[in-house]
PDB file of N, CA, C and O in Angstrom:
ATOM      1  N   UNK A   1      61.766 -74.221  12.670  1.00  0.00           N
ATOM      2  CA  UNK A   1      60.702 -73.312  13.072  1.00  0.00           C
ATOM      3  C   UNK A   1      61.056 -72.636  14.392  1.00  0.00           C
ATOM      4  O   UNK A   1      60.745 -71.471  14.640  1.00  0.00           O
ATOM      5  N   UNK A   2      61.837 -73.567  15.364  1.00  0.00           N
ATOM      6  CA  UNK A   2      62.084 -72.857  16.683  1.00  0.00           C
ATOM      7  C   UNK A   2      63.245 -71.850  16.217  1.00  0.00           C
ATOM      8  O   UNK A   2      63.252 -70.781  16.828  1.00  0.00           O
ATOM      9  N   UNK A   3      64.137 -72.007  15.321  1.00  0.00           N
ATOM     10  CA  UNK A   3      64.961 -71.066  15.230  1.00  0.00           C
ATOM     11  C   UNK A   3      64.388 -69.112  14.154  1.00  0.00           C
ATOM     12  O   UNK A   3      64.881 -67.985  14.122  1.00  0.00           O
ATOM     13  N   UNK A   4      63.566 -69.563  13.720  1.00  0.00           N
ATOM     14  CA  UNK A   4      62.451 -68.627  13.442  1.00  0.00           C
ATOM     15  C   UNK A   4      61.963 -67.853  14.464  1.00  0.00           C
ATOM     16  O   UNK A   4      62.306 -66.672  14.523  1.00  0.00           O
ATOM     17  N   UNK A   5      60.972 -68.480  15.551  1.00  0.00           N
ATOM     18  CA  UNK A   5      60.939 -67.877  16.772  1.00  0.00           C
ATOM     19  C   UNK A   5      61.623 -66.999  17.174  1.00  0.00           C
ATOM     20  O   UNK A   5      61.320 -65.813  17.305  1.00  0.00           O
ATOM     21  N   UNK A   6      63.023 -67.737  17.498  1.00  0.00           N
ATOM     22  CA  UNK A   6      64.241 -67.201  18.597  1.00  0.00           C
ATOM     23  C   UNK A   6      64.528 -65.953  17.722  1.00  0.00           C
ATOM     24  O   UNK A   6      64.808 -64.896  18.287  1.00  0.00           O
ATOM     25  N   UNK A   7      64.470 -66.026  16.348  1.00  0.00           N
ATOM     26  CA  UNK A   7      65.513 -64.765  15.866  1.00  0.00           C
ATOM     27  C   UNK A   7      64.268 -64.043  15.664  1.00  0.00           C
ATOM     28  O   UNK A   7      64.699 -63.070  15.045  1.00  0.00           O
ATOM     29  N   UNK A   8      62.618 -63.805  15.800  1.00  0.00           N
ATOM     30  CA  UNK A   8      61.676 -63.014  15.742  1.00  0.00           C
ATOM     31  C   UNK A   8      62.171 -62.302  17.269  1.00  0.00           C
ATOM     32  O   UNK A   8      62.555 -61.141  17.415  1.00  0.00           O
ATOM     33  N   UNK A   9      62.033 -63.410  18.397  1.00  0.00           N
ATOM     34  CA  UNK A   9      62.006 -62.930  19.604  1.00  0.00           C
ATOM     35  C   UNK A   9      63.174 -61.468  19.620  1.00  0.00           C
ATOM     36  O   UNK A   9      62.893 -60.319  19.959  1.00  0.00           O
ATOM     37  N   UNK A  10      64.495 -61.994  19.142  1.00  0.00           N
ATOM     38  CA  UNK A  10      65.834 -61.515  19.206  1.00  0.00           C
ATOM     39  C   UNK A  10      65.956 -59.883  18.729  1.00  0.00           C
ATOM     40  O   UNK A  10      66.653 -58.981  19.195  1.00  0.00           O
ATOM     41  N   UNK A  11      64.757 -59.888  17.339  1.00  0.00           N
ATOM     42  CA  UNK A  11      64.676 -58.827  16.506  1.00  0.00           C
ATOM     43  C   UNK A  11      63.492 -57.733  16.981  1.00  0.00           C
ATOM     44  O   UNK A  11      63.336 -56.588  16.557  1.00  0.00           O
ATOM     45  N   UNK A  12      62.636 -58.512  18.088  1.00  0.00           N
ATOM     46  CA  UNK A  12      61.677 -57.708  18.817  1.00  0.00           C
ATOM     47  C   UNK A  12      62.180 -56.911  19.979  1.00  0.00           C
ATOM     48  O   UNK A  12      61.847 -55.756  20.248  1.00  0.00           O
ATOM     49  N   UNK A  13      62.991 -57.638  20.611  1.00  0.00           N
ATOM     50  CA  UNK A  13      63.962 -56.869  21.793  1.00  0.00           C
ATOM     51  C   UNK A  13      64.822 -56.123  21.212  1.00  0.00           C
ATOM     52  O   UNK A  13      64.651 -54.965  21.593  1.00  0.00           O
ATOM     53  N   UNK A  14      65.640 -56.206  20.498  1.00  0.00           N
ATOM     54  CA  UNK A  14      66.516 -55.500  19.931  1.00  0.00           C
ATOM     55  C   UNK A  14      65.742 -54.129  19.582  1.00  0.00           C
ATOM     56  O   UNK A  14      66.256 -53.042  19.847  1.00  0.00           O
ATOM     57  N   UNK A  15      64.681 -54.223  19.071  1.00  0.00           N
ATOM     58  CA  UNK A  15      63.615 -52.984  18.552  1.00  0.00           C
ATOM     59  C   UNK A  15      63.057 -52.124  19.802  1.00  0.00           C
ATOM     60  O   UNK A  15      62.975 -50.897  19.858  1.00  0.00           O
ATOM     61  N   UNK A  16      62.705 -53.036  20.759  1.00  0.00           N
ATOM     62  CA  UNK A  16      62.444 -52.409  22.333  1.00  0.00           C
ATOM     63  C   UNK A  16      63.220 -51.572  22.250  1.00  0.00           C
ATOM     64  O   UNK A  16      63.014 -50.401  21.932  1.00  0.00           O
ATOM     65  N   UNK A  17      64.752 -52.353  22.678  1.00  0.00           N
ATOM     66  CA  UNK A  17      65.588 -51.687  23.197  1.00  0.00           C
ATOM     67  C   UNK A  17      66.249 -50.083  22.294  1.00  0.00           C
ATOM     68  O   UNK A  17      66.503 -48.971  22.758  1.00  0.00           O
ATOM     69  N   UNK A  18      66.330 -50.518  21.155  1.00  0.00           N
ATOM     70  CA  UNK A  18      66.080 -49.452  20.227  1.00  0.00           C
ATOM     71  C   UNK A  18      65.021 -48.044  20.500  1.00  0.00           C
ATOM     72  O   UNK A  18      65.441 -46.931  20.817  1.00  0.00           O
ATOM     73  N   UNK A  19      64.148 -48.264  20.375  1.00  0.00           N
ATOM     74  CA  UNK A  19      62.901 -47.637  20.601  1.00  0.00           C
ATOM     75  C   UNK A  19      63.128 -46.539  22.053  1.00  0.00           C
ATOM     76  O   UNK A  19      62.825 -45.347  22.002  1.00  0.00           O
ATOM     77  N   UNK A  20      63.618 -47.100  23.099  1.00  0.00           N
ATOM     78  CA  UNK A  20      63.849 -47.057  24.433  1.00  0.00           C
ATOM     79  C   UNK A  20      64.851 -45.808  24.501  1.00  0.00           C
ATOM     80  O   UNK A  20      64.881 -44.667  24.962  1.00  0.00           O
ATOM     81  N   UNK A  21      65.535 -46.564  23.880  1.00  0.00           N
ATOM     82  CA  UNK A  21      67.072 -45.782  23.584  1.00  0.00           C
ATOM     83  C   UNK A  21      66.821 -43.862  22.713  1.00  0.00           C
ATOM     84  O   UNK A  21      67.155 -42.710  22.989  1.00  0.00           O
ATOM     85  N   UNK A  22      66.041 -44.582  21.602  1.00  0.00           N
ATOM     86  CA  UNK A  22      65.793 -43.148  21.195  1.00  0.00           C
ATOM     87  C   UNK A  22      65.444 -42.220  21.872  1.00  0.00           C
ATOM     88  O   UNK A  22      66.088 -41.174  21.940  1.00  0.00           O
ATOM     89  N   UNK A  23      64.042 -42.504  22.675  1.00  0.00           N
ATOM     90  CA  UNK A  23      63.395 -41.956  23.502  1.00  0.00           C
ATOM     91  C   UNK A  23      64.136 -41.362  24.400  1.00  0.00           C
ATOM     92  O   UNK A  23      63.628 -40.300  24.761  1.00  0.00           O
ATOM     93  N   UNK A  24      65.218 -41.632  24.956  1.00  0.00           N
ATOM     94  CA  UNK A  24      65.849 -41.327  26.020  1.00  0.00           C
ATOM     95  C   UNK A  24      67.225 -40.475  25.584  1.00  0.00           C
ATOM     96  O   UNK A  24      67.608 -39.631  26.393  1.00  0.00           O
ATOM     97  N   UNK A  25      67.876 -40.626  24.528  1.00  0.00           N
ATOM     98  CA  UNK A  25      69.021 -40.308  23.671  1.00  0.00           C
ATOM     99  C   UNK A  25      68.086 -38.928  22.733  1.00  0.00           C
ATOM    100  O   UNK A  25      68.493 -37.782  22.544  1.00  0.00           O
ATOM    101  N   UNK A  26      67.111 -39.376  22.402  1.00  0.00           N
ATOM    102  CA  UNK A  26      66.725 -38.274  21.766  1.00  0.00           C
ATOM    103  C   UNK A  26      66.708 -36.952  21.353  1.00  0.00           C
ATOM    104  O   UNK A  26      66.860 -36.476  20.228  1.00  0.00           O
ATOM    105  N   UNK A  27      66.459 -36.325  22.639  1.00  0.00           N
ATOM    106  CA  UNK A  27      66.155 -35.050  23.358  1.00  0.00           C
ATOM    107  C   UNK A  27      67.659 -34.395  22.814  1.00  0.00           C
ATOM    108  O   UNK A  27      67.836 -33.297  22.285  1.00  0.00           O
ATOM    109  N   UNK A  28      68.551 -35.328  23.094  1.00  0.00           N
ATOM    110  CA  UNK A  28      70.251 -34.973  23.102  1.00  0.00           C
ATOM    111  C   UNK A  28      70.669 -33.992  21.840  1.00  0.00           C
ATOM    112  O   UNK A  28      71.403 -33.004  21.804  1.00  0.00           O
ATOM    113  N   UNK A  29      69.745 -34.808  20.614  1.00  0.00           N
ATOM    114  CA  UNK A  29      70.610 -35.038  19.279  1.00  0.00           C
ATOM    115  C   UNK A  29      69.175 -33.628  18.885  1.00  0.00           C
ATOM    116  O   UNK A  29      69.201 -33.364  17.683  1.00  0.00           O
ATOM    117  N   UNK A  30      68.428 -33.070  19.413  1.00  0.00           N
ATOM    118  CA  UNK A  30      67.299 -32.260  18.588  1.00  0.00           C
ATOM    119  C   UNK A  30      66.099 -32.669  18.668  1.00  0.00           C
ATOM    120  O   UNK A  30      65.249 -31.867  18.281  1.00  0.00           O
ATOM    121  N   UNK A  31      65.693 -33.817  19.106  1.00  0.00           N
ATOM    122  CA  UNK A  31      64.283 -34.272  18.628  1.00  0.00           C
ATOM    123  C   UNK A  31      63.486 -33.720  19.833  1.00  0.00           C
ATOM    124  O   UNK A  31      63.845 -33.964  20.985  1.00  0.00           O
ATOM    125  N   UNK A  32      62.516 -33.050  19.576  1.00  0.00           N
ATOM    126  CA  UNK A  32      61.583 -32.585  20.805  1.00  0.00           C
ATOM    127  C   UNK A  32      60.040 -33.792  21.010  1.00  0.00           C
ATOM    128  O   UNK A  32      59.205 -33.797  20.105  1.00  0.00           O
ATOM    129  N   UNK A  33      59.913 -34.396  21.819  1.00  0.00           N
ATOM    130  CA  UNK A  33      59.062 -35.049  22.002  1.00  0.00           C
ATOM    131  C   UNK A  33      57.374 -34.605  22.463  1.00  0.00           C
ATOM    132  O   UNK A  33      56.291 -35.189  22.462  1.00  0.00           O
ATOM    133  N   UNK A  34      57.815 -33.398  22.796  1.00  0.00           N
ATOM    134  CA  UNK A  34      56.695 -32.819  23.643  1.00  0.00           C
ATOM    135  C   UNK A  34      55.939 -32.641  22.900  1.00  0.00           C
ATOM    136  O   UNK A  34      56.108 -32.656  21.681  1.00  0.00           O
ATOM    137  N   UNK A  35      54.706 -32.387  23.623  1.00  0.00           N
ATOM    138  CA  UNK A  35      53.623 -32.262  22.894  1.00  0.00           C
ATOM    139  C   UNK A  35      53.097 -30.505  22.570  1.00  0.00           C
ATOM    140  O   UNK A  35      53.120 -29.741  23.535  1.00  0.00           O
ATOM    141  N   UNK A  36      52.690 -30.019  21.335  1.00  0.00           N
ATOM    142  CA  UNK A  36      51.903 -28.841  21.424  1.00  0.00           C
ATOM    143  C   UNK A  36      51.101 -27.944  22.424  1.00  0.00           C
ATOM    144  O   UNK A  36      49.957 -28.261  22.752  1.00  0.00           O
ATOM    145  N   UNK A  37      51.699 -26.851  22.892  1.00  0.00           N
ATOM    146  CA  UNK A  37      50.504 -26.461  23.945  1.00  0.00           C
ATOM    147  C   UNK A  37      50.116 -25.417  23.350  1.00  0.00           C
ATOM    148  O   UNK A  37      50.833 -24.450  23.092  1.00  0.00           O
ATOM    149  N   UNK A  38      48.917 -25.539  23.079  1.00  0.00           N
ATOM    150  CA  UNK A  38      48.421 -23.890  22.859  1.00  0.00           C
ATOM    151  C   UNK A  38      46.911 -23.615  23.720  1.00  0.00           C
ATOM    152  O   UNK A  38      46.280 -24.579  24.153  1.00  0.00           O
ATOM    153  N   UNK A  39      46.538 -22.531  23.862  1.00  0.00           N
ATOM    154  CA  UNK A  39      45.293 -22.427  24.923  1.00  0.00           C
ATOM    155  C   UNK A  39      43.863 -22.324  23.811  1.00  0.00           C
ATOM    156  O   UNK A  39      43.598 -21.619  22.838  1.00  0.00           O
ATOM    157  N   UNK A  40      43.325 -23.159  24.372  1.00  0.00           N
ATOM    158  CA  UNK A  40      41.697 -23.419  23.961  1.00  0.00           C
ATOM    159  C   UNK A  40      40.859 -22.924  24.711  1.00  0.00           C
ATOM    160  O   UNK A  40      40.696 -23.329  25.862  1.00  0.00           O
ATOM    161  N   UNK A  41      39.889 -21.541  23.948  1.00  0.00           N
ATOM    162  CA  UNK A  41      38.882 -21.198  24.838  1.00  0.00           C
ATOM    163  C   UNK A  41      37.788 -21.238  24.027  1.00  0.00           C
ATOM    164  O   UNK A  41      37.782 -20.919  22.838  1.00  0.00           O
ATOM    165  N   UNK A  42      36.458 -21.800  24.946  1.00  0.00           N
ATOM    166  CA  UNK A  42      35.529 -21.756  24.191  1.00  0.00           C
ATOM    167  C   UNK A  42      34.376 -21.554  25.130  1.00  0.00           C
ATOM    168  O   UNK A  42      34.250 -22.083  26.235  1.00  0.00           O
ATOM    169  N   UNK A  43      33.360 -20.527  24.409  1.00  0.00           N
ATOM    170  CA  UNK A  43      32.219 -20.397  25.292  1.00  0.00           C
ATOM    171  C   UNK A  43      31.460 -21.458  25.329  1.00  0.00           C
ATOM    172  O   UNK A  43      31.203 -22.257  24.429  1.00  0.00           O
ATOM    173  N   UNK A  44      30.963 -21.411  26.887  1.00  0.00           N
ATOM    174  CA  UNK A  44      29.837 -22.459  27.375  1.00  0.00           C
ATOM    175  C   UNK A  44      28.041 -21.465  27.523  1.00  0.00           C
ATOM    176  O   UNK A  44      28.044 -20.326  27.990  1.00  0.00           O
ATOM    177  N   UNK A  45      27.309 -21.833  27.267  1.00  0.00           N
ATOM    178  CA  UNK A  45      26.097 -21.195  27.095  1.00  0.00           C
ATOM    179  C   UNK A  45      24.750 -22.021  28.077  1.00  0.00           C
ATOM    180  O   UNK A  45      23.895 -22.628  27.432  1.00  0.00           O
ATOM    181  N   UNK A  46      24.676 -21.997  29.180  1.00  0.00           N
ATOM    182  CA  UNK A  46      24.047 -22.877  30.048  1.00  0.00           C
ATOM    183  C   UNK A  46      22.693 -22.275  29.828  1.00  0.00           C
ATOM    184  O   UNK A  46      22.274 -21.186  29.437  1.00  0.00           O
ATOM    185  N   UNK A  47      22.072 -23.627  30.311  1.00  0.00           N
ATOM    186  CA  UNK A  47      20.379 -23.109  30.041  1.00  0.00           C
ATOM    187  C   UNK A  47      20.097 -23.083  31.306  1.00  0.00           C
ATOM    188  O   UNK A  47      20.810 -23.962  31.790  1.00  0.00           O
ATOM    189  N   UNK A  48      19.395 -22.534  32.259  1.00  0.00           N
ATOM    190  CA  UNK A  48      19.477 -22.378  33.357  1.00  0.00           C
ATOM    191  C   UNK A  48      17.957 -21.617  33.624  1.00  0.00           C
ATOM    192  O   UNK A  48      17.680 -20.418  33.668  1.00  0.00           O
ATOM    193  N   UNK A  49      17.111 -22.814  33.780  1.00  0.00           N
ATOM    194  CA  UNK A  49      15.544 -22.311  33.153  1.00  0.00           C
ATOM    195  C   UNK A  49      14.848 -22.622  34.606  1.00  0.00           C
ATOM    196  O   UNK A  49      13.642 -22.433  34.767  1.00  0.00           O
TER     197      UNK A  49
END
């Protein structure tokens, strides 16, 4: 069972580090991370009584 553990633990870091890696390697290979900007306008209608 402890060796269960160790190789969960082993396969969770490995995935971090994975994960990490993309994120950072990413950008390199094409992948755009950013987020959408587009402008939102919307009228406000105050009651002002």
């Amino acid at each position: 069972m402890g060796r269960l553990i160790k190789f969960l633990v082993y396969v969770l870091c490995l995935c971090v580090i994975g994960l990490v890696g993309y994120a950072y390697i990413g950008p390199f290979f094409g992948v755009d991370f950013s987020a959408p900007q587009t402008e939102i306008t919307q009228p406000v209608i105050l009651n002002a009584d």
